[in-house]
C-alpha positions as CSV (number, residue, x, y, z in Angstrom):
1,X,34.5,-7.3,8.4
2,X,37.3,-4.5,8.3
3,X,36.7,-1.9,5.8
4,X,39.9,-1.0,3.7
5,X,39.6,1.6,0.7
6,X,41.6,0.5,-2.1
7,X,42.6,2.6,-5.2
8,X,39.6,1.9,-7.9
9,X,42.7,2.3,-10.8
10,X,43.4,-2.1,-9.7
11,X,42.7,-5.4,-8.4
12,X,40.8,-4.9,-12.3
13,X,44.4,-4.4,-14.1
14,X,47.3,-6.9,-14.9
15,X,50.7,-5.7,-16.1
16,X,54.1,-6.8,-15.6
17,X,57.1,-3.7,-14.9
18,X,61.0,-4.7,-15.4
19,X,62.9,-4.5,-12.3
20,X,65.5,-1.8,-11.5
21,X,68.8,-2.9,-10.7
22,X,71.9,-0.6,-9.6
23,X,73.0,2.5,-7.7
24,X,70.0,5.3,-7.2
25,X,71.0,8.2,-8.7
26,X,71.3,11.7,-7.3
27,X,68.6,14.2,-8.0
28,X,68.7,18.0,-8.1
29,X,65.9,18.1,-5.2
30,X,68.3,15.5,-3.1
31,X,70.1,18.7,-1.8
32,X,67.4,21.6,-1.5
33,X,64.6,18.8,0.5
34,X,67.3,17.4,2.5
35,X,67.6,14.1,1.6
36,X,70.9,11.8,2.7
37,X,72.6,9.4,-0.2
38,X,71.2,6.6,1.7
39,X,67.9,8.0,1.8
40,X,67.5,8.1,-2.4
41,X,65.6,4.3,-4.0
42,X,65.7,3.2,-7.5
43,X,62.2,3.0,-8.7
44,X,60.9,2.0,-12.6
45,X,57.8,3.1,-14.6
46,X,55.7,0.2,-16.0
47,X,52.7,-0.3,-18.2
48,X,50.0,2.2,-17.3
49,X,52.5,4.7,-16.4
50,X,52.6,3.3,-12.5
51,X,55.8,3.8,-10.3
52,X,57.4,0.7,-9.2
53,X,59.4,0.2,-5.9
54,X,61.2,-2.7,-4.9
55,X,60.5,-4.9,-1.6
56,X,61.3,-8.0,-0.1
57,X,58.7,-10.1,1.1
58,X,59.7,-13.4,3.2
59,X,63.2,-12.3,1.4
60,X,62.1,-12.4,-2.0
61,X,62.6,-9.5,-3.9
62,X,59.5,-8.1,-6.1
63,X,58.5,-5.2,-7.7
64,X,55.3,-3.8,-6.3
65,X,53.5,-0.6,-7.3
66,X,53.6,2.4,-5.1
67,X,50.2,3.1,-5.1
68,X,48.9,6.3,-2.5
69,X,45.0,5.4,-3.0
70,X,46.1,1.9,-1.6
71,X,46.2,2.2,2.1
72,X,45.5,-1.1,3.3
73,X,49.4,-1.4,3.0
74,X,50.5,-4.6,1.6
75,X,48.4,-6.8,-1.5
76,X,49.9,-9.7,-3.4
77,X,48.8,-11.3,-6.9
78,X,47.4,-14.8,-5.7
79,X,50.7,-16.4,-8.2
80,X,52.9,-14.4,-5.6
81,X,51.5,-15.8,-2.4
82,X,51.5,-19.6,-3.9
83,X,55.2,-19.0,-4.6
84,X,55.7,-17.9,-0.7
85,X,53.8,-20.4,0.8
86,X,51.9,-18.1,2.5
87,X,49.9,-18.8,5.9
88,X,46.1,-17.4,6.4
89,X,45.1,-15.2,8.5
90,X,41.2,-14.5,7.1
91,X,39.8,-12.8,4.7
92,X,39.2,-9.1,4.0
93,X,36.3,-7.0,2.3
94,X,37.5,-4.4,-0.4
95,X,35.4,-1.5,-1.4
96,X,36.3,0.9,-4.1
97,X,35.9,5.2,-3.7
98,X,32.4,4.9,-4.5
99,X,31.7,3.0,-1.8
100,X,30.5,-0.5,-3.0
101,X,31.9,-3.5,-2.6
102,X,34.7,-4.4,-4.6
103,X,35.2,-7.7,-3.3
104,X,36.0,-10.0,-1.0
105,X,39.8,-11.4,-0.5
106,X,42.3,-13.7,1.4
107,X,45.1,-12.4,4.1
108,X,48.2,-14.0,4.7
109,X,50.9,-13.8,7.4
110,X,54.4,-12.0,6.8
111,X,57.0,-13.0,8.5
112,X,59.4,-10.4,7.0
113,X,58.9,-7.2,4.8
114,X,61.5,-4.9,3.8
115,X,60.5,-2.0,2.5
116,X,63.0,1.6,1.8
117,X,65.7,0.5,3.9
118,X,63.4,-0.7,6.7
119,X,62.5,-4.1,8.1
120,X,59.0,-4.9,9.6
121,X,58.2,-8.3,11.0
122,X,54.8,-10.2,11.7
123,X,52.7,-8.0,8.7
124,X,50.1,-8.7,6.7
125,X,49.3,-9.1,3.0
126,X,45.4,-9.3,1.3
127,X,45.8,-11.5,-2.0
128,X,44.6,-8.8,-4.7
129,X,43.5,-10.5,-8.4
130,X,45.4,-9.4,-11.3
131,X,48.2,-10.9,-13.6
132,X,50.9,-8.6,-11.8
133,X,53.0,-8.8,-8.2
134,X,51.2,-6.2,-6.1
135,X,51.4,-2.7,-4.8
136,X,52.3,-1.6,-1.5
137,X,50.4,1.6,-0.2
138,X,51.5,4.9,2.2
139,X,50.8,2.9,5.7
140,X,54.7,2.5,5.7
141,X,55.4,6.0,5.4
142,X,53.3,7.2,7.7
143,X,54.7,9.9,10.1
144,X,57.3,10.3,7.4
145,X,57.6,12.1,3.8
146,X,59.2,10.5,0.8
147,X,59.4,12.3,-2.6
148,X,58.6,10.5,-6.1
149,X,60.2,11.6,-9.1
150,X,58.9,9.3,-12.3
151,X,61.6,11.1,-14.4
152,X,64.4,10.1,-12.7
153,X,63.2,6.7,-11.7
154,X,63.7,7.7,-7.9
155,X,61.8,7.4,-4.8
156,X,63.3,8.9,-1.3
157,X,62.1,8.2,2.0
158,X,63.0,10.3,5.5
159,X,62.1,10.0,8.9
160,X,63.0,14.0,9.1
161,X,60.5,17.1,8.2
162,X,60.7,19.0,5.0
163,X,63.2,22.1,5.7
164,X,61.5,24.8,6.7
165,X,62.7,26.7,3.8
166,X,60.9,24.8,1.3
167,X,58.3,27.1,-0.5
168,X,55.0,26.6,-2.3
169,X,54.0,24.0,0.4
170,X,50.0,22.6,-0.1
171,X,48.2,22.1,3.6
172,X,46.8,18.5,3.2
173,X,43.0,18.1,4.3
174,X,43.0,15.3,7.0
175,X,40.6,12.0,6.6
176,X,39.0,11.2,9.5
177,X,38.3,7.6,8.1
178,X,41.4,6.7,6.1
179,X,44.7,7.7,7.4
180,X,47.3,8.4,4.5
181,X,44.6,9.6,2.2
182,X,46.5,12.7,0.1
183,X,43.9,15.2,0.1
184,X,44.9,19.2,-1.4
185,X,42.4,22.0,-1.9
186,X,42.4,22.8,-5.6
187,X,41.1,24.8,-8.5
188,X,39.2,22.9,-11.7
189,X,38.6,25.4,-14.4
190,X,37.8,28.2,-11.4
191,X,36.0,26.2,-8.8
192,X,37.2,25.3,-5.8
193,X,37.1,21.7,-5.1
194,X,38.9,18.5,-2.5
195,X,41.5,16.8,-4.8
196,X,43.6,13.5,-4.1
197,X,46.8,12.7,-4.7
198,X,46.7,9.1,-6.2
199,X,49.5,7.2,-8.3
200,X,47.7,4.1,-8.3
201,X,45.2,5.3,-10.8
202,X,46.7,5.4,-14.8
203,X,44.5,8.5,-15.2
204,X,42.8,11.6,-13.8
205,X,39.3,10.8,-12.8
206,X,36.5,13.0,-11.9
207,X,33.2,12.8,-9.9
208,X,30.1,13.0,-11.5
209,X,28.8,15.6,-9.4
210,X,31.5,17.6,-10.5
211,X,30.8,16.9,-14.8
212,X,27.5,18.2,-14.0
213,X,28.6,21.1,-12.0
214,X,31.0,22.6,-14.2
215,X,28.7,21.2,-17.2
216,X,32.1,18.8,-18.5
217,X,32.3,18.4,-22.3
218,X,32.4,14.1,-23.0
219,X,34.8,13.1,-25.6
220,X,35.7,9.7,-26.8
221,X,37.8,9.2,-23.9
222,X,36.0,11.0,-20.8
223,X,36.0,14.2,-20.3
224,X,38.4,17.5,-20.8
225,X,39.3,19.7,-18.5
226,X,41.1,23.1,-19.3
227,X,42.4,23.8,-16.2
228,X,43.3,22.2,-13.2
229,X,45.4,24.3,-10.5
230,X,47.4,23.2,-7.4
231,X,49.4,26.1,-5.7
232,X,51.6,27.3,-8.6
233,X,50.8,24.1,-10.9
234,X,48.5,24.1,-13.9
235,X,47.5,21.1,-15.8
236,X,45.4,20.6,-18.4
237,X,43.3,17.0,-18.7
238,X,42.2,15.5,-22.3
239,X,40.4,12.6,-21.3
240,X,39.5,12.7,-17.4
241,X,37.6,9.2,-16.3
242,X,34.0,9.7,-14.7
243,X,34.4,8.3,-10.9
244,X,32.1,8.3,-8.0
245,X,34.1,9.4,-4.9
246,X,30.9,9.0,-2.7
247,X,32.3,6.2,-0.3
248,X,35.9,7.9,0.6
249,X,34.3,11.1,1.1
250,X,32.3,10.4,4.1
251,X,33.0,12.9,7.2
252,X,34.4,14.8,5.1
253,X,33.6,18.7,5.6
254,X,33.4,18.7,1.2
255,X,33.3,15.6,-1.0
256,X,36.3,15.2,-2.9
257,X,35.7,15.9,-6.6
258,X,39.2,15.2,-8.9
259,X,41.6,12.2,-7.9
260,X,45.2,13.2,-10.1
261,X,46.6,10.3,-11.1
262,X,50.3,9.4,-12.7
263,X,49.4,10.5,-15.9
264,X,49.6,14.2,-14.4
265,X,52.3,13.1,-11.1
266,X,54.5,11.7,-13.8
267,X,55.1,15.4,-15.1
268,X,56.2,16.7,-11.4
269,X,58.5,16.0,-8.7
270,X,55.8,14.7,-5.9
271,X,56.6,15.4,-2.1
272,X,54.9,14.5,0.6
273,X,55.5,15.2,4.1
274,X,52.8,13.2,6.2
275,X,54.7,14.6,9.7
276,X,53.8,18.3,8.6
277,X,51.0,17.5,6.7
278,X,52.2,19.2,3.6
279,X,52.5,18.4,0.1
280,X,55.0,20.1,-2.9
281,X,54.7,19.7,-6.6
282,X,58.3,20.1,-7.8
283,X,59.7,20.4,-11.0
């Protein structure tokens, strides 16, 4: 069976998220990363803190998370793909960052998705369990950058690069395995470690190799970190949840120790440009 990583933050979850209806507004960023009118998507924040976009699958319009851990591209609650009367097309094997099996799950035919402005015919969608829609990963981003801002309920998407201008830029680390991964070099209170970028997980998480390392103090909740440093950024963490990132950091040159989740992405303006392979933490 195909391998697909999906973000360890679902498929465990169920939420529901209002819908966002309306005009996107503008942005202060809209003008200094380039961005047309036309570019700019209203997004909403649900339960868990997750960003919601909106698509249209078979021409129904749905809510589905943006979620950058999940890059098997398309999953649907099983409710959703009764209500579409969806055709199969197999069945998939998830596993989760540690590297066990999550599961094993349906795929259905798509005759139609439409997804920031863009229409795709003949996808896919794996049936994911939960009492929600679904989330929709990077793979339709790919060789493009988009830029999430939680605050402003906005999501923009552009085929063009970042302006060369734009300053304080992160070099993301390339996956070998798992193309869209959001991978940043990074600081944790001093020590160098492989971070990823993920808003489908509700919270910051952290490898147990990395607890031990920096001998983490446990709380009620997890464990705190004092410092965690991307570029210019600093963050503290309360409550950080223990993780094994062992399966999604094979051939890698260094395991990846921290994933950042929307608890912390919620508090920037997040831009990433996957044709430069760069990311920027705005304000």
């Amino acid at each position: 069976m195909w391998r697909v990583r999906l973000s360890a933050a679902f498929c465990l979850l169920g939420f529901f998220c209002a819908s966002v209806s309306g005009k996107p507004r503008s942005a202060p960023w809209q003008k200094s990363l380039s961005y047309q009118a036309e570019e700019l998507h209203s997004i909403s924040v649900g339960q868990y803190g997750f960003p919601y976009v909106k698509v249209a699958v078979n021409g129904r319009e749905l809510d589905l998370v943006w979620d950058t851990g999940n890059l098997a591209g398309l999953l649907l609650s099983p409710k959703v793909i009764q209500g579409l009367d969806l055709s199969s097309a197999g069945e998939q094997t998830f596993y989760d960052s540690g590297g066990e099996v999550a599961g094993t799950y349906p795929i259905y035919n798509i005759a139609q998705l439409k997804v920031f402005g863009d229409t795709r015919s003949n996808e896919r969608a794996y049936e994911c369990q939960g009492d929600f829609n679904g989330l929709i990963g990077p793979r339709y981003v790919l060789g493009k950058r988009f830029t999430l801002d939680y605050k402003r309920k906005l999501i923009a998407v552009s085929a063009t690069p970042l302006p060369q201008k734009s300053k304080g830029l992160l070099p993301m680390i390339p996956s070998p395995r798992h193309e869209g991964l959001i991978l940043v070099h990074g600081l944790v209170n001093g020590q160098e470690v492989l971070v990823e970028i993920d808003t489908g997980k509700s919270r910051t998480v952290v490898d147990p190799a990395l607890v031990s390392l920096l001998r983490l103090r446990k709380n009620a909740n997890g464990y705190r970190i004092q410092e965690v440093k991307l570029g210019s950024r600093k963050f503290t963490i309360p409550s950080a949840k223990e993780v094994s990132f062992e399966g999604i950091s094979k051939q890698l040159a260094v395991p990846i120790m921290l994933g950042i989740g929307s608890d912390v992405l919620s508090k920037v303006v997040l831009t990433v440009d996957y044709s430069q392979q760069v990311v920027l933490l705005g304000r």
